[in-house]
Each structure stands twice: as C-alpha cells, then as structure tokens.
C-alpha positions in Angstrom: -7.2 -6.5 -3.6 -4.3 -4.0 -3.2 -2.5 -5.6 -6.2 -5.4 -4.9 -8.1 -5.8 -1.1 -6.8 -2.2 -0.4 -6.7 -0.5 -3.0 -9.9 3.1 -1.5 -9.0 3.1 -2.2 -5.3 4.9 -5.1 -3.5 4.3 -6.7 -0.7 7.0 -6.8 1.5 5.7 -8.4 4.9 2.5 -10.2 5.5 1.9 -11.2 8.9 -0.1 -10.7 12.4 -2.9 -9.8 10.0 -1.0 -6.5 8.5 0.1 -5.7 5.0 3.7 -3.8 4.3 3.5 -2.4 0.5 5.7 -0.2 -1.3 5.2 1.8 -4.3 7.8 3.0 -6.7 8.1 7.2 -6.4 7.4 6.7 -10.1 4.2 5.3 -9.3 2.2 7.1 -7.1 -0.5 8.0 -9.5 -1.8 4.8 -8.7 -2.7 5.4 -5.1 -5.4 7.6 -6.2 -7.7 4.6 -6.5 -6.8 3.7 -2.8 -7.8 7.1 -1.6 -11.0 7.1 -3.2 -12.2 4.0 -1.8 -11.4 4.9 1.7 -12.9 8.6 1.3 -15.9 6.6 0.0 -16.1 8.3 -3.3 -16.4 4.8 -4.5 -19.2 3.0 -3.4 -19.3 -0.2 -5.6 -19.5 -3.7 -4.3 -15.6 -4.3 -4.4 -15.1 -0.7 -2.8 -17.2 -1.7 0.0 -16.0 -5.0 0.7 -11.9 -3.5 0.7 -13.5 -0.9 3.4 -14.9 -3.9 5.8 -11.9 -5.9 5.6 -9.4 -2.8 6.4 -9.2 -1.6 9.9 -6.9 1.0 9.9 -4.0 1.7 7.3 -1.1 4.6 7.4 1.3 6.0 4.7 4.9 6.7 5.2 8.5 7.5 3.2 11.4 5.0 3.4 13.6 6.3 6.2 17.3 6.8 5.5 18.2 4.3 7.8 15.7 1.3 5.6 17.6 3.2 2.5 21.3 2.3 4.5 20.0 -1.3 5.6 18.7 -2.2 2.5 21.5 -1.3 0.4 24.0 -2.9 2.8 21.9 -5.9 2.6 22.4 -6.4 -1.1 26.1 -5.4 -1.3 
C-alpha cells in the first residue's frame, strides 16, 4: 500500500511489524497522498483500510551521521 501511495519510496527495513521508507528529496510531492489519508480527507475503501492497519507512523531527515555511514559503507 505505501508503494502504491508513495511509487518513489524504498523500503529499507521491514521487521517487528514496522516499515523504514525513504523518499528521494526530489520526490516529496508524492507524500501528499499519505497526508491525506491519515488527515482523513480521503475516505474511500482503500483509505480506510491503510488507516486500520497503521498504528502510529513519524517522519524524519537522514542524519549526518546515516549520510557518513552510508557512504562509508559503499566506498
């Protein structure tokens, strides 16, 4: 369902029932559709069935250190 809300994002961990996405700076237009559904200014069936299944859900920008260890990573 986020893949489908947000077709940039990628999924970069999956587990203990959480979802870690990033979404190119480029991108963020398409995080709009996100914000609608949780402010409920979309009410159809899909909207409603992505609002039961998440909990709770944050936003955040890449610390300089995740910058540092994922460049070091690659090199």
């Amino acid at each position: 369902m986020i893949k489908e809300l947000i077709p940039s994002c990628q999924i970069v961990d999956y587990s203990g029932g959480s979802i870690v996405a990033t979404i190119p700076v480029m991108n963020l237009k398409e995080i709009s559709a996100f914000f609608k559904i949780i402010e409920m200014k979309i009410n159809d069936e899909r909207a409603i069935k992505f609002r039961e299944i998440v909990k709770d859900w944050g936003l955040s920008h890449v610390t300089l250190e995740e910058v540092f260890m994922k460049i070091t990573k690659n090199s």
